[in-house]
N, C-alpha and C positions, 0 to 999 in steps of 0.2 A: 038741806044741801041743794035740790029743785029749786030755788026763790034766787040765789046769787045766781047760781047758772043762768036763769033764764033773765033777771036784772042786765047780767053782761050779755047775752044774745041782743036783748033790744038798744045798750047803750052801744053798741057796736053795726047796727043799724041805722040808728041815728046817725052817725057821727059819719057812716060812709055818705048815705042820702043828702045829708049837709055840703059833704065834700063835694059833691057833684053839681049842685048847685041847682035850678030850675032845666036848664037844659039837658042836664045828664051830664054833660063835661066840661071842664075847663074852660077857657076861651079862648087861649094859646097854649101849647107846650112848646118843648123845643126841636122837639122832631119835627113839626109845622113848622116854627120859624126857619129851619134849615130850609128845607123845602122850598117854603116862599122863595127865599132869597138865590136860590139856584134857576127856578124858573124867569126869566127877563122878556118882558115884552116893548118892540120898539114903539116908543112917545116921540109925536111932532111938540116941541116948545111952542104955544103960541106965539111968545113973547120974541123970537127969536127965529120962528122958521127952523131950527134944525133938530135932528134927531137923534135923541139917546135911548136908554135903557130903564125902565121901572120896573122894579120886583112885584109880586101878590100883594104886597102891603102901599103898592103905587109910591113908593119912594125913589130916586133916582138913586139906581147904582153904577151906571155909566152917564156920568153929563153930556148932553145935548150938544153935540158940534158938529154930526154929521149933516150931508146935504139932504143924503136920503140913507137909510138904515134898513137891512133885513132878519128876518125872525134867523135863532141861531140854528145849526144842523145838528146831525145826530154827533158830528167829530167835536163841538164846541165851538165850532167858527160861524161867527154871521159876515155875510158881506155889505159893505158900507163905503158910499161915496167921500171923499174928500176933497175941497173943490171941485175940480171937472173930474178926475179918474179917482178910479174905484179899487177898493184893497178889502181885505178881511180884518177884524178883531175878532180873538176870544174872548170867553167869558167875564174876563179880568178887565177888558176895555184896553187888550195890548194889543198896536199889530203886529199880524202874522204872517199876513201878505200885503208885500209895500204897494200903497196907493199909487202904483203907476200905471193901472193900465185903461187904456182907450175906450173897452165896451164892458158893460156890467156882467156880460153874460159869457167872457171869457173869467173873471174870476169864481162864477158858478162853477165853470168847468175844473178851473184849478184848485177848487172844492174837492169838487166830484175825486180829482185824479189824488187827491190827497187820501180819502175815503176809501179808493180800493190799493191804495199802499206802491202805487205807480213811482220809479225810479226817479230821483230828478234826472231832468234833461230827455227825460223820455217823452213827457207831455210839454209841447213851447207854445206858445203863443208871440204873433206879430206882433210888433209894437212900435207907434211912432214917439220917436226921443222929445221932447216938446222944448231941448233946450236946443239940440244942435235939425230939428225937423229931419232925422236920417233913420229909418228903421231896422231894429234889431230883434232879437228872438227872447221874451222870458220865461225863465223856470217858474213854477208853481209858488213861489215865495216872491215872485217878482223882483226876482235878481238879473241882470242880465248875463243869459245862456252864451249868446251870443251879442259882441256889443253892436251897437247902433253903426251901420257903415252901409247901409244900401238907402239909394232911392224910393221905392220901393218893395213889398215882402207880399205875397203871398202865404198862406198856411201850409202846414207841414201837412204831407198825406199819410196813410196809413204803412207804406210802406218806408215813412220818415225822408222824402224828398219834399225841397220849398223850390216854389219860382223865386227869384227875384230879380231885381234890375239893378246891374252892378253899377250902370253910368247911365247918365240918359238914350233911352230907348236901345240898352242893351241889356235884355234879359240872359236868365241863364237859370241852371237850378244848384244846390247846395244839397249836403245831408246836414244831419244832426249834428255832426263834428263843422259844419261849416267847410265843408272840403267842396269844392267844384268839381261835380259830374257830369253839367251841360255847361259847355263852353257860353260865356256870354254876347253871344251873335245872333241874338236875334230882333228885332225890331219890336215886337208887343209882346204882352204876358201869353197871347191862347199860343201866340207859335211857338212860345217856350214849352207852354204847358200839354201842346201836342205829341215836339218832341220826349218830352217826358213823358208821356204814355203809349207812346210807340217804344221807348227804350225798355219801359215796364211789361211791355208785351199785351198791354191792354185792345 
């Protein structure tokens, strides 16, 4: 009874050793393949100048169309140029934040305010309309908060007041609601933005 026993001990040693191969493991599973393809790193196209997405297996899983492309965050958004302004896609290559806005580093921010779970309309950003050149306020999704109707915008401060210039060389301030709380009488932005920090008590 000792001789099969131990027949079967070595053919079952065998057969694992074989399974493993010279490395010790497989060469893919699929728990790696998963893997790979959740990780994306942004690719310049030579061919093309623009930038997509390659998985670990350097495959394109988002095609190459942006201007310029950034590594994705912890939420699943990367931010990405298209033509002159800048928007986010997820991971899927959808946008999430429409390609409108002006400077790369307010869609960082409206990153960022997505990230700590900030109200819309609570975070805006200036923005100039590039169809009608008049500036408006956008939400984090680059919708607009408020639409495009000043000359002019300043940024929202912490206490949620904007300068802006309602006509030429007539400043004034807003809130969040877009409600006028500095008449628009005054001649340049610091003297608006004086009296707004005199009314703030600063």
């Amino acid at each position: 009874m000792k001789y099969p026993i131990s027949i079967f001990l070595f053919i079952s040693m065998f057969f694992v050793c074989s399974c493993a191969g010279l490395g010790g493991f497989p060469l893919y599973s699929g728990s790696y393949g998963s893997q790979a393809a959740s990780r994306l790193t942004p690719v310049e196209n030579p061919a093309t100048g623009l930038y997509g997405y390659v998985n670990d297996l350097g495959m394109w899983v988002i095609q190459p169309k942006f201007r310029s492309a950034q590594r994705f965050r912890n939420n699943g958004l990367a931010r990405v140029q298209i033509g002159v302004r800048y928007g986010a896609i997820n991971m899927a290559g959808k946008v999430v934040i429409n390609p409108v806005f002006e400077h790369s580093y307010d869609v960082d921010n409206a990153i960022t305010s997505m990230e700590k779970g900030r109200l819309r309309g609570i975070d805006l950003w200036e923005t100039r309309d590039s169809k009608s050149g008049l500036y408006g306020f956008l939400d984090y999704y680059g919708n607009w908060f408020i639409k495009p109707q000043y000359y002019n915008a300043r940024g929202f401060n912490d206490e949620g007041f904007a300068v802006v210039e309602v006509g030429r060389n007539r400043w004034g301030a807003i809130d969040r609601n877009n409600r006028i709380v500095i008449q628009p009488n005054f001649k340049a932005s610091y003297e608006a933005e004086n009296a707004l920090r005199r009314l703030l008590g600063y």
